[in-house]
SERO-4910 file (N, C-alpha, C, O; in steps of 0.05 Angstrom, whole numbers):
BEGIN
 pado doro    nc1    nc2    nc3   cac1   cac2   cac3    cc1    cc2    cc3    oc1    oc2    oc3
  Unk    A   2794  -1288  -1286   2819  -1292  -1299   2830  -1265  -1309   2815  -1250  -1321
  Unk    A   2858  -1259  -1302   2865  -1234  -1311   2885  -1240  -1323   2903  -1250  -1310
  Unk    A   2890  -1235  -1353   2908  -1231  -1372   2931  -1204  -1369   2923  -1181  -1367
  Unk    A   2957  -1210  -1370   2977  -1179  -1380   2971  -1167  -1402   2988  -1152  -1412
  Unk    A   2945  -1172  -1416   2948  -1148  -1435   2923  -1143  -1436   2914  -1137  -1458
  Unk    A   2908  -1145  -1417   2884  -1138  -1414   2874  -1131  -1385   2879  -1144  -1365
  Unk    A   2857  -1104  -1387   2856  -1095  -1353   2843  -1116  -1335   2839  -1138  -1345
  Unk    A   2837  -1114  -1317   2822  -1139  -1301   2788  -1126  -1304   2780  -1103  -1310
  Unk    A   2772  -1156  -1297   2745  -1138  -1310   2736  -1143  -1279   2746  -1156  -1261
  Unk    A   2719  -1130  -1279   2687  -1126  -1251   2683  -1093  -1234   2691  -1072  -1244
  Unk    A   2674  -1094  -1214   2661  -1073  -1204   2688  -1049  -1207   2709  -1062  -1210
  Unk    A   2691  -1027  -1208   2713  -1009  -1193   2716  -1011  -1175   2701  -1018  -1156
  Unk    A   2744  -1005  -1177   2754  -1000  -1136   2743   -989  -1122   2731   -971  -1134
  Unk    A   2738   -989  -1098   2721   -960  -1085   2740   -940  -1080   2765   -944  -1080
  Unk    A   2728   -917  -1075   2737   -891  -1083   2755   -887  -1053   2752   -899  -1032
  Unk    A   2770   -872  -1059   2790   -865  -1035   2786   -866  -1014   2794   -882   -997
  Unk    A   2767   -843  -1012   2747   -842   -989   2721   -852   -977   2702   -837   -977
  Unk    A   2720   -874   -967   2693   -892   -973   2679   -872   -949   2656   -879   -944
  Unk    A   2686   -856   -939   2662   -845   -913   2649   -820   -923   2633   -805   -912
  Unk    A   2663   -816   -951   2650   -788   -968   2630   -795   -981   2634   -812   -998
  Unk    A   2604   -785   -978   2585   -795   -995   2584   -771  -1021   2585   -747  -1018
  Unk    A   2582   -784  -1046   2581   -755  -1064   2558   -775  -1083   2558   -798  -1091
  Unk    A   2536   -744  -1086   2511   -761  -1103   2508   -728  -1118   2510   -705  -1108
  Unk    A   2505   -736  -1139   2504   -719  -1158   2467   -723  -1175   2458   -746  -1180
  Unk    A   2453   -704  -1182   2428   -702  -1184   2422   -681  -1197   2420   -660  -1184
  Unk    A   2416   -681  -1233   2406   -659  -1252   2377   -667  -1255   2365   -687  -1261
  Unk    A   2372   -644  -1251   2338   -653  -1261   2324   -623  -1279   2323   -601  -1269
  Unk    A   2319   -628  -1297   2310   -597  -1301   2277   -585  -1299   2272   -561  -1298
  Unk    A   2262   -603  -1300   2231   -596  -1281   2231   -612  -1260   2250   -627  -1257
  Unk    A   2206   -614  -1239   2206   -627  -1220   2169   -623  -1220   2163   -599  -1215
  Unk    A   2151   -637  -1222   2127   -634  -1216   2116   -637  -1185   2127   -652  -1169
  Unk    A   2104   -628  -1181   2091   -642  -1146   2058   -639  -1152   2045   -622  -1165
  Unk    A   2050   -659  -1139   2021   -643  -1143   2013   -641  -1098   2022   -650  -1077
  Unk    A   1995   -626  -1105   1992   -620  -1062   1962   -623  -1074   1950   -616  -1094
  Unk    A   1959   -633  -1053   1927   -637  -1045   1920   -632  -1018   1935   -629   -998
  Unk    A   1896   -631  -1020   1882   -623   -974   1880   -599   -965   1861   -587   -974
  Unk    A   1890   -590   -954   1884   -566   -936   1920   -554   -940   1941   -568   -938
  Unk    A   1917   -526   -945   1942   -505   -942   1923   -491   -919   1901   -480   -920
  Unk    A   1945   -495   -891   1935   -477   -879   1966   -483   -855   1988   -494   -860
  Unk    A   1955   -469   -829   1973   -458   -807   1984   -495   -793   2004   -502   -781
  Unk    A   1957   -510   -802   1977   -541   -789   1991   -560   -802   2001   -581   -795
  Unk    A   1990   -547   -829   2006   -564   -854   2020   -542   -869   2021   -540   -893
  Unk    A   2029   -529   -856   2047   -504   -872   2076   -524   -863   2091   -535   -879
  Unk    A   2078   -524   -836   2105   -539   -833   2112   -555   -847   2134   -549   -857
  Unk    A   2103   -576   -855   2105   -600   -864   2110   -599   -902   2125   -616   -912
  Unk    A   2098   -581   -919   2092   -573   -942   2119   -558   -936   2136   -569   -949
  Unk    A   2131   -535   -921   2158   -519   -917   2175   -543   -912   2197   -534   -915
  Unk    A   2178   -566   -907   2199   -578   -901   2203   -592   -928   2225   -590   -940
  Unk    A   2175   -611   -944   2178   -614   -965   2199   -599   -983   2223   -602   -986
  Unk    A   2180   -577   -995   2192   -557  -1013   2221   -545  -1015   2232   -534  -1034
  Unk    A   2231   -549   -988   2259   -546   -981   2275   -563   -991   2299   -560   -995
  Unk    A   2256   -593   -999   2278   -603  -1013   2288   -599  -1041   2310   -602  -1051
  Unk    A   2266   -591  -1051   2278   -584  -1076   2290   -555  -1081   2306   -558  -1100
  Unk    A   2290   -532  -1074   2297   -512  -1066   2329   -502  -1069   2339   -483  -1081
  Unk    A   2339   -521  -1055   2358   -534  -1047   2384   -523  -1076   2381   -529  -1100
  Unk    A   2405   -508  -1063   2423   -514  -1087   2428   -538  -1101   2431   -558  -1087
  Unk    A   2433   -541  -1134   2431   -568  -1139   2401   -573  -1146   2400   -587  -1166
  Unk    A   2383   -570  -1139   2360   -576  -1144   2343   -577  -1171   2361   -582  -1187
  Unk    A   2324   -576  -1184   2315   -574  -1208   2318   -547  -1210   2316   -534  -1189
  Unk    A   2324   -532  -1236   2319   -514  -1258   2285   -507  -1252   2283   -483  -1257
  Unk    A   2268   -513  -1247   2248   -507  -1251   2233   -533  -1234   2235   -557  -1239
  Unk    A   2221   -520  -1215   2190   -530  -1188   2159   -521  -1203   2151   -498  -1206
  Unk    A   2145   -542  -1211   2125   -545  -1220   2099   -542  -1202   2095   -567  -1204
  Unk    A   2085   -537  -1192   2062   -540  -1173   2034   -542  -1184   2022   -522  -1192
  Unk    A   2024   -564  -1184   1993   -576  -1187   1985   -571  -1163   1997   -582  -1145
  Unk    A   1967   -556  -1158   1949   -548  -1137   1914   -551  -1142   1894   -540  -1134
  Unk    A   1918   -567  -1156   1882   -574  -1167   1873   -586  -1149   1849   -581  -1146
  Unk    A   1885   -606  -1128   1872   -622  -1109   1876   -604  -1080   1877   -617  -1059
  Unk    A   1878   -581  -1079   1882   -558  -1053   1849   -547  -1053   1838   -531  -1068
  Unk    A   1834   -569  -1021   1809   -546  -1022   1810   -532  -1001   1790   -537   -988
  Unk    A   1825   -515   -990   1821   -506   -971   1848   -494   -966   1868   -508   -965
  Unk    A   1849   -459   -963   1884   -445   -962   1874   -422   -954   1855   -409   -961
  Unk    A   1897   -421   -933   1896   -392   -930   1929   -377   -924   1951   -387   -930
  Unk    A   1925   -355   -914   1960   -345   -925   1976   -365   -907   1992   -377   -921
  Unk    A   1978   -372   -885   1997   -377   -871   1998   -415   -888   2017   -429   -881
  Unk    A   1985   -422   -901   1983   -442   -908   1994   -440   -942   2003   -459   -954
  Unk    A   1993   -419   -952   2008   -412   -978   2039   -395   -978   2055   -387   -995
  Unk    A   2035   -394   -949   2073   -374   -942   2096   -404   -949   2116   -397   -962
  Unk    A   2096   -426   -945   2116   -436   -961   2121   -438   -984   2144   -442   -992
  Unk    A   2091   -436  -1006   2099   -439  -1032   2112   -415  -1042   2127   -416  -1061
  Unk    A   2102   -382  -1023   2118   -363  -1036   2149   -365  -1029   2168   -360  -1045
  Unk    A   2151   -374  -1003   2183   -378   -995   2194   -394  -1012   2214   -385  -1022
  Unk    A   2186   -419  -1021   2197   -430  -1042   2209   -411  -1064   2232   -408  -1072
  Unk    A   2180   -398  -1073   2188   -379  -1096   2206   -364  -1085   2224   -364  -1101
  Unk    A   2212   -351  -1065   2233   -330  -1065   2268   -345  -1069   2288   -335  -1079
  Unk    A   2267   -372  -1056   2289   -390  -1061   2297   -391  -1087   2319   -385  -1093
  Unk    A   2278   -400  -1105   2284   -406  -1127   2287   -384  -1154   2289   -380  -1178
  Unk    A   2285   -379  -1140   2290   -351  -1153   2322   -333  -1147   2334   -319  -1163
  Unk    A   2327   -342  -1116   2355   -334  -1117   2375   -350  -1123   2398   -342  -1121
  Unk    A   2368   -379  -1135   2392   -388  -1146   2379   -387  -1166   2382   -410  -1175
  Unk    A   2364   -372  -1183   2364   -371  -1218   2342   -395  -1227   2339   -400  -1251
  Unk    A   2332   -404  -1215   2313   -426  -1221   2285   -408  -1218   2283   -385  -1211
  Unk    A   2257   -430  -1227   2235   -420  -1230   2214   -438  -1216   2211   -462  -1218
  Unk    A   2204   -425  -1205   2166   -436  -1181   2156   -434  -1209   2165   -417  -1225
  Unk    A   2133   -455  -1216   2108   -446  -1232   2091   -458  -1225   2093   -483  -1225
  Unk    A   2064   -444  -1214   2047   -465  -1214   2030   -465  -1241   2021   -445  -1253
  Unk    A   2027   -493  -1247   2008   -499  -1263   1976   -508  -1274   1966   -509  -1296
  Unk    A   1965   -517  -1243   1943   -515  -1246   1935   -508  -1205   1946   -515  -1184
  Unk    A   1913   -492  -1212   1897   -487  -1187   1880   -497  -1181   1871   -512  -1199
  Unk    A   1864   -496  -1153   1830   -509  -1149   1820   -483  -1144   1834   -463  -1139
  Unk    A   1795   -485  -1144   1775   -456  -1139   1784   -445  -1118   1780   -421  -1117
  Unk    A   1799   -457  -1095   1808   -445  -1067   1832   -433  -1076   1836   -410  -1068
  Unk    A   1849   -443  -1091   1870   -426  -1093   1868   -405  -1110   1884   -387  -1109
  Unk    A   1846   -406  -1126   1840   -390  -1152   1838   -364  -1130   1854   -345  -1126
  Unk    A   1808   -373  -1117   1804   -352  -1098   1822   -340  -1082   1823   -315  -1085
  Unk    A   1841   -354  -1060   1855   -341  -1049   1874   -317  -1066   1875   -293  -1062
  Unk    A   1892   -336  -1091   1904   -322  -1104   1889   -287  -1111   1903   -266  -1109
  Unk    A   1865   -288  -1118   1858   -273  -1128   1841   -246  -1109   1829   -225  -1114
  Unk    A   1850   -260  -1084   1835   -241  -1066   1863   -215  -1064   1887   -216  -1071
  Unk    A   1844   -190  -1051   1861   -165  -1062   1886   -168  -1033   1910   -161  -1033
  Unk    A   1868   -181  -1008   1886   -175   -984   1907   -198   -997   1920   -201   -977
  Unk    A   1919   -216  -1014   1942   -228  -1017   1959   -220  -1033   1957   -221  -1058
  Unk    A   1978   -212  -1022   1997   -184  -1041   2012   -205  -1051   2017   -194  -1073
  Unk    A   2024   -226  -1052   2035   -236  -1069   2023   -254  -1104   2000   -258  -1112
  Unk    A   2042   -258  -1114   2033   -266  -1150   2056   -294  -1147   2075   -295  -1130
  Unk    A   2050   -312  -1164   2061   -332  -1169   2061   -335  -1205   2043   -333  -1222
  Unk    A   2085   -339  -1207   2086   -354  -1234   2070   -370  -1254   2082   -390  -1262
  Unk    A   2046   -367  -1265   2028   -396  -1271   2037   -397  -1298   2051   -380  -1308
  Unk    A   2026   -421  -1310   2032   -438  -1333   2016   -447  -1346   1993   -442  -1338
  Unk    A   2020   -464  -1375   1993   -478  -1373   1992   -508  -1360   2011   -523  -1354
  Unk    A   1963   -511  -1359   1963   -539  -1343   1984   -557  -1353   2000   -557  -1372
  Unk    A   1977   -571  -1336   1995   -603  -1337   1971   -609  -1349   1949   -599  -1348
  Unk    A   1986   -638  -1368   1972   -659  -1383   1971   -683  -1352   1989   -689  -1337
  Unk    A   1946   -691  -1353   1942   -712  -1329   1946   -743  -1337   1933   -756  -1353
  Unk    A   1962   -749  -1325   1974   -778  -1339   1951   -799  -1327   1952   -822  -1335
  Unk    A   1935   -792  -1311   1918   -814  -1288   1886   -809  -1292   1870   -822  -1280
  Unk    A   1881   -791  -1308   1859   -796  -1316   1845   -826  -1342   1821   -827  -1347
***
């Protein structure tokens, strides 16, 4: 029932252009946790991930739990630095927050010239 002195009630009209999709998305951390193997047959797949958040628009800040990573080596850790270099050119921040002894190690070996951001841990909601 629609009254003259009152607007009509239910859904809105649809928008002018119904073939324009527009989605809008603030987030200001983003956690991930990776587990298994960082290496040369799951680098692709971990680079395609991470691209999504990356992404202009994306979170303010990419979190990385890497506690469940047993096994990395560089070509298997070159997306998380590419990440970092992304996020970093639109003003946003990579951190990782927790490591496993493989990443500890890799990180800390002298032949890996790169540094990552760390933090302190995450609080684990699943324990």
């Amino acid at each position: 029932m629609v009254r003259e002195d009152l607007p009509p009630t239910g859904p809105p009209p649809p928008p002018a252009h119904p073939e324009r999709l527009v989605l809008s998305l603030h987030q200001q951390s983003v956690v991930l946790r990776i587990g298994g193997q960082l290496n040369a047959d799951t680098a692709g797949r971990l680079r395609l991930f991470l691209s999504m958040f990356t992404v202009d628009g994306g979170p303010e800040e990419l979190v990385l739990d890497l506690a469940g990573v047993h096994a990395v080596d560089e070509e298997g850790m070159a997306p998380v630095h590419e990440a970092d270099d992304w996020m970093r050119l639109r003003q946003a921040s990579l951190r990782v927050a927790a490591v496993s002894p493989a990443v500890a190690a890799h990180l800390g070996d002298a032949r890996c010239s790169r540094t990552l951001d760390t933090g302190p841990p995450l609080e684990r909601s699943d324990r």
